[in-house]
GUTOR-952454 format. One record per residue (C-alpha): residue in three letters; x, y, z; residue number from 1. Coordinates in steps of 0.001 Angstrom, whole numbers, always signed. Layout:
REM GUTOR-952454
residu:x:y:z:num
ALA:X:Y:Z:NUM;
...
This chain:
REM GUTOR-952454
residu:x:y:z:num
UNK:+11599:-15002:+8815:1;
UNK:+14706:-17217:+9164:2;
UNK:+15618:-17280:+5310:3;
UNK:+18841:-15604:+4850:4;
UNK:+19081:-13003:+1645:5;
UNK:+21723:-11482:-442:6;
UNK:+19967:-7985:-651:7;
UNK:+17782:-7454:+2065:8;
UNK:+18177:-6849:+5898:9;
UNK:+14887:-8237:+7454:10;
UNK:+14012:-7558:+11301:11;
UNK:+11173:-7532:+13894:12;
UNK:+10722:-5386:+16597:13;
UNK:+7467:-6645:+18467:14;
UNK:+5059:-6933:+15747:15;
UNK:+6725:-4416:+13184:16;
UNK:+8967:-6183:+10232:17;
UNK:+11616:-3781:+8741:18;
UNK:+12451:-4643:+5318:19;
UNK:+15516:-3082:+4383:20;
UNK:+17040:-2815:+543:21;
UNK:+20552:-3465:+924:22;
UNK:+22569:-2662:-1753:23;
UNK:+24448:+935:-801:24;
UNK:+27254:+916:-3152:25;
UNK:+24895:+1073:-5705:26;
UNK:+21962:+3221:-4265:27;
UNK:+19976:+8:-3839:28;
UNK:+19317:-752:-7383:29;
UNK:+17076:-3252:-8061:30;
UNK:+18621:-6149:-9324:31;
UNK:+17352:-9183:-10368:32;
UNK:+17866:-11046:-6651:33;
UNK:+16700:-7752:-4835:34;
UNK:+13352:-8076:-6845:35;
UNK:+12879:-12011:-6778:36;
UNK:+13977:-11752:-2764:37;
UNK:+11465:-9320:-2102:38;
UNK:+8680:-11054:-4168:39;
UNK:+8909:-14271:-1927:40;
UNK:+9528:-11934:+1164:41;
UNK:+5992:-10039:+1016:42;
UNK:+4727:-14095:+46:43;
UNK:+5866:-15152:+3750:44;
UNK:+4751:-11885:+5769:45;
UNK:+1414:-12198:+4719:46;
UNK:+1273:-15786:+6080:47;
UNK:+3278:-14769:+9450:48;
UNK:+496:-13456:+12114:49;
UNK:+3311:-11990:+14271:50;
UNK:+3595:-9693:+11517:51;
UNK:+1289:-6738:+11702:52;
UNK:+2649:-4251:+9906:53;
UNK:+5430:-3636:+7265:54;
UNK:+8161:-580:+7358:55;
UNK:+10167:-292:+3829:56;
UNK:+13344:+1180:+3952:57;
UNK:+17137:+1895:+2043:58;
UNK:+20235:+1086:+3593:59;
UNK:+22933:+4101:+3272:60;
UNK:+21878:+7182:+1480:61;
UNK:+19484:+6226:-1202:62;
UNK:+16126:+4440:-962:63;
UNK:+16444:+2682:-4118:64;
UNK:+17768:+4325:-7435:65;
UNK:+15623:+1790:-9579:66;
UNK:+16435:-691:-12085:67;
UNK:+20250:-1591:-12018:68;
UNK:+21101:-901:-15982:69;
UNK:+23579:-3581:-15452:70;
UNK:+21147:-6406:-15410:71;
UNK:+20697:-5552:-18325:72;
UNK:+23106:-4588:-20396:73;
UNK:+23376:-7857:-22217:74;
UNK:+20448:-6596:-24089:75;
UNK:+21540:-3011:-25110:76;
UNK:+25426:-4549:-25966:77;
UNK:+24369:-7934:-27781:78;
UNK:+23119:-7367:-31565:79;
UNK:+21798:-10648:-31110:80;
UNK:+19440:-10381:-28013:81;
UNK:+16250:-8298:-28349:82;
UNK:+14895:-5958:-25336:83;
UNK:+11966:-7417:-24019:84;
UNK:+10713:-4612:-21413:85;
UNK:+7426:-6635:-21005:86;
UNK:+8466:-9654:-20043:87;
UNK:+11163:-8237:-17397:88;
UNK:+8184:-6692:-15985:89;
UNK:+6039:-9145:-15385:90;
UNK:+8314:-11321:-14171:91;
UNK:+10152:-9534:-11771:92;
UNK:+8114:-5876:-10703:93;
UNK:+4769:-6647:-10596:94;
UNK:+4826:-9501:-8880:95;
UNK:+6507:-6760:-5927:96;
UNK:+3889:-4086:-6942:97;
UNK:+1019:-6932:-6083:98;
UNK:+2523:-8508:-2759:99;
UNK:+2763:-4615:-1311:100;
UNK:-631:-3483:-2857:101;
UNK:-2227:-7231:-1547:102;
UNK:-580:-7574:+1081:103;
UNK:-3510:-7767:+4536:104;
UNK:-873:-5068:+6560:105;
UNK:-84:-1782:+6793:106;
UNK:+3115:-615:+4782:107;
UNK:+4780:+2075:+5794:108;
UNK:+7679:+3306:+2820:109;
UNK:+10421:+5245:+4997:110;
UNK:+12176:+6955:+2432:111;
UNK:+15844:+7752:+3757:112;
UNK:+17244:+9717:+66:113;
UNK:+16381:+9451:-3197:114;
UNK:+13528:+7529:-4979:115;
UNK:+14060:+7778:-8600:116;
UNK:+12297:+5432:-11336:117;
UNK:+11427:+1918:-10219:118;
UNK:+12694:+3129:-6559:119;
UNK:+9865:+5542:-6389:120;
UNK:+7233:+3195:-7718:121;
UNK:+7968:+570:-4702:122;
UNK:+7567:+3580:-2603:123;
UNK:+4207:+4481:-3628:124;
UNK:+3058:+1087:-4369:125;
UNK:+3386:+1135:-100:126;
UNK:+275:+2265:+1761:127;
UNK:+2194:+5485:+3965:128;
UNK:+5276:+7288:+3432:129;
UNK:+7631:+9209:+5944:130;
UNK:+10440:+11023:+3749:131;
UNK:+13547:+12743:+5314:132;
UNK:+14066:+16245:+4778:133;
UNK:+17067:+15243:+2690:134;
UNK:+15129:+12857:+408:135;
UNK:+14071:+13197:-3112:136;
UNK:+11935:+12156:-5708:137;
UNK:+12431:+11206:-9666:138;
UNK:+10349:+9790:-12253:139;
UNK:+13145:+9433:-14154:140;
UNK:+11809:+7463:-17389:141;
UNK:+11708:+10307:-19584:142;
UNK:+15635:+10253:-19436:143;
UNK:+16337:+6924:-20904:144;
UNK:+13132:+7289:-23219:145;
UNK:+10414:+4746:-21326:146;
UNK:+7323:+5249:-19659:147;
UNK:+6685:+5369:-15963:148;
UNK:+6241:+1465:-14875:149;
UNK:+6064:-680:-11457:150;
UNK:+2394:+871:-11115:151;
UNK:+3861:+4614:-10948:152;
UNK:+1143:+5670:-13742:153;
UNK:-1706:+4119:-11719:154;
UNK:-128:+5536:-7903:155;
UNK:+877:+8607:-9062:156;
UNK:-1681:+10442:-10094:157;
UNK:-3971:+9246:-7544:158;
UNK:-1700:+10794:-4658:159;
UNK:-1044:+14203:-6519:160;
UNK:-3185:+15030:-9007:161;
UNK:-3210:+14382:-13214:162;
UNK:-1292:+17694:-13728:163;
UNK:+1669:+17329:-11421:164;
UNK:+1905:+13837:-12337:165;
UNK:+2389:+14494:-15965:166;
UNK:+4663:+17233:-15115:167;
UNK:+6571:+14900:-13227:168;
UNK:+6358:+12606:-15715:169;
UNK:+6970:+14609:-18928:170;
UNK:+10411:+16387:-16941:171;
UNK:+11817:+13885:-15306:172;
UNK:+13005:+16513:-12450:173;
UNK:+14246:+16234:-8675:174;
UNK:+11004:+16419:-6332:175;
UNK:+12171:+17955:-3253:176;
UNK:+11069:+16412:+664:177;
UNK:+9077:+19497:+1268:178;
UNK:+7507:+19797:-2198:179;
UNK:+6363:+16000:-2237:180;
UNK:+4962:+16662:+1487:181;
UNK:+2982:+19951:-484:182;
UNK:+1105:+18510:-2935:183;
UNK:+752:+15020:-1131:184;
UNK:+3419:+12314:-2715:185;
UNK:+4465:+11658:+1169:186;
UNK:+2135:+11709:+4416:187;
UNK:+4869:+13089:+7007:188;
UNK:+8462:+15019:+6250:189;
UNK:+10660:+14902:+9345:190;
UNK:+14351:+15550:+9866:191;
UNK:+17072:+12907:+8028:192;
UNK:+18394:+11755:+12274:193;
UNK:+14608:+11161:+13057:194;
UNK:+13634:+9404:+10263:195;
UNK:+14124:+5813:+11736:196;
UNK:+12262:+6989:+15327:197;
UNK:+9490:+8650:+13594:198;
UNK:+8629:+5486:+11543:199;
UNK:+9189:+3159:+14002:200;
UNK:+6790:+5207:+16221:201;
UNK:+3930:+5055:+13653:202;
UNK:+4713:+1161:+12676:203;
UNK:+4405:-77:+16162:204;
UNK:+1096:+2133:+16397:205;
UNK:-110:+485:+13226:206;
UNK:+1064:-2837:+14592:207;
UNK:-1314:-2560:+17584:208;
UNK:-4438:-1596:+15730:209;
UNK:-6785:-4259:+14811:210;
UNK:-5138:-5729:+11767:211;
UNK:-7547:-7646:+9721:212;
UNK:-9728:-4447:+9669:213;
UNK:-6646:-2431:+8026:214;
UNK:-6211:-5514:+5745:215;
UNK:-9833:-4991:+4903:216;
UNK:-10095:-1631:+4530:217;
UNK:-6829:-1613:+2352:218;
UNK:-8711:-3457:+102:219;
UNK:-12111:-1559:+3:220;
UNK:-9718:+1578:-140:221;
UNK:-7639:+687:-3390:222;
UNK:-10573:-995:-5182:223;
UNK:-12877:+1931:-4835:224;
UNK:-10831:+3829:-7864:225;
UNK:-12598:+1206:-10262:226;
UNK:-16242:+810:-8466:227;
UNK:-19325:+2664:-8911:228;
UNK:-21039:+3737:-5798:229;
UNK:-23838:+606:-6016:230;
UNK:-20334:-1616:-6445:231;
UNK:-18441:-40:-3385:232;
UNK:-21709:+69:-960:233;
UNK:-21854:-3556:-1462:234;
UNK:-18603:-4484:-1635:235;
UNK:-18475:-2406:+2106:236;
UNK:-21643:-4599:+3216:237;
UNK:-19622:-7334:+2648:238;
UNK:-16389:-7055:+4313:239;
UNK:-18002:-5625:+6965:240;
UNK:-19606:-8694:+7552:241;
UNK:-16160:-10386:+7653:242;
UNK:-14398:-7620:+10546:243;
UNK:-17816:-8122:+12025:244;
UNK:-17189:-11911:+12598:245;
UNK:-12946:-10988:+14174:246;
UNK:-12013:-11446:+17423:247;
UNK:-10771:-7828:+17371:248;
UNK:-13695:-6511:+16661:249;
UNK:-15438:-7911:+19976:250;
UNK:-12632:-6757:+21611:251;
UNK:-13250:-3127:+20092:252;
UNK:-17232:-3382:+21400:253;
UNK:-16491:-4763:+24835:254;
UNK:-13602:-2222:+25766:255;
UNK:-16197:+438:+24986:256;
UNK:-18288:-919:+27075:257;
UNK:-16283:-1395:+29868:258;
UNK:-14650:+1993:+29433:259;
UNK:-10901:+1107:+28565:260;
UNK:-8235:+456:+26285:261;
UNK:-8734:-2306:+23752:262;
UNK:-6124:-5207:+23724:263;
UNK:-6133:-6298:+19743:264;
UNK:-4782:-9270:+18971:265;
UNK:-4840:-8748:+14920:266;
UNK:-7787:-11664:+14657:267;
């Protein structure tokens, strides 16, 4: 937690780690530092216990725009230089897409203005989202001619359905706060000066539940998309032999037993 970065504002409070993309002048595009920072980030709070859960935020008025064009305008410009999409991605956004999506935490995306492209696929690639009433949503692909990426076609339309993910898709138009809060993009919608108090309320109540048992449950959760229902009962018999064996889960029993609040430790 003492590494120093050029495009990210990292800070605890108790056990909650804010993550902050911090590049305003340009809507927090992703550049190729932002997504390399962020890659080795989610690599060290997965090994830090004091961590126990995540909050992913923008700085100024944007969450994140997406992919800064400028990285790569060598390849558009240069007759010489090929694009090579594929490689860009698997180098530098799904390494991000896998340490959110792997990581044993709760992540909660607190999305301060607009998500568009890339942007939007880190914030649904996190487990919760809180949007301000002023923030907005854009698959915005479709207007430079490329598919949704960054794990947007496999998020998507597991959050709001096939048909208003191809519309989104297919139109490439402005999602409003409250429409994303209607058909189920974000969990919570609450006003653009409450934002920062609202998630901080439900990160350090995520940070004092039993942790490993999120972490496990994340996992059971997500995977369950590709099991069949002989996979996913034993793949629950399983990890429930693991939270059976924390220290938080004793704690859980006993405090019902003697009739008050558990203490969990996240162990």
């Amino acid at each position: 937690m003492s590494a120093t970065y050029q495009t990210l504002l990292v800070a605890m409070a108790g056990n909650v780690c804010t993550v902050t993309l911090n590049r305003p002048d340009s809507l927090n595009a992703l550049n190729e530092t932002m997504t390399a920072e962020l890659a080795s980030l989610l690599q060290g709070l997965q090994q830090n216990p004091q961590v126990r859960c995540v909050v992913l935020t923008g700085a100024g008025r944007a969450f994140s725009s997406g992919q800064d064009l400028g990285d790569l305008k060598k390849m558009y410009t240069s007759s010489e230089q090929r694009l090579h999409l594929a490689e860009e991605l698997r180098r530098r956004y799904n390494p991000v897409v896998w340490g959110l999506r792997d990581l044993e935490k709760p992540v909660v995306a607190a999305i301060n203005g607009v998500a568009a492209g890339a942007g939007l696929s880190l914030a649904l690639a996190c487990d919760l989202r809180i949007a301000s009433d002023k923030a907005s949503f854009i698959e915005a692909f479709v207007n430079v001619g490329l598919v949704p990426d960054s794990a947007s076609t496999f998020f998507l339309p597991r959050l709001v359905g096939l048909g208003k993910a191809l519309e989104m898709c297919f139109t490439g138009e402005k999602v409003s706060a409250a429409d994303a809060l209607a058909f189920g993009l974000v969990n919570k919608v609450v006003p653009a000066d409450e934002l920062a108090k609202a998630t901080q309320e439900l990160a350090a109540r995520l940070a004092q539940l039993p942790t490993r048992a999120i972490g496990l449950m994340k996992g059971l959760l997500y995977r369950s998309f590709g099991s069949d229902l002989d996979a996913q009962l034993e793949a629950e018999a399983q990890v429930q032999e693991v939270a059976g064996l924390t220290a938080d889960h004793r704690e859980g029993v006993l405090a019902f037993f003697e009739k008050r609040p558990p203490n969990f430790r996240g162990q």
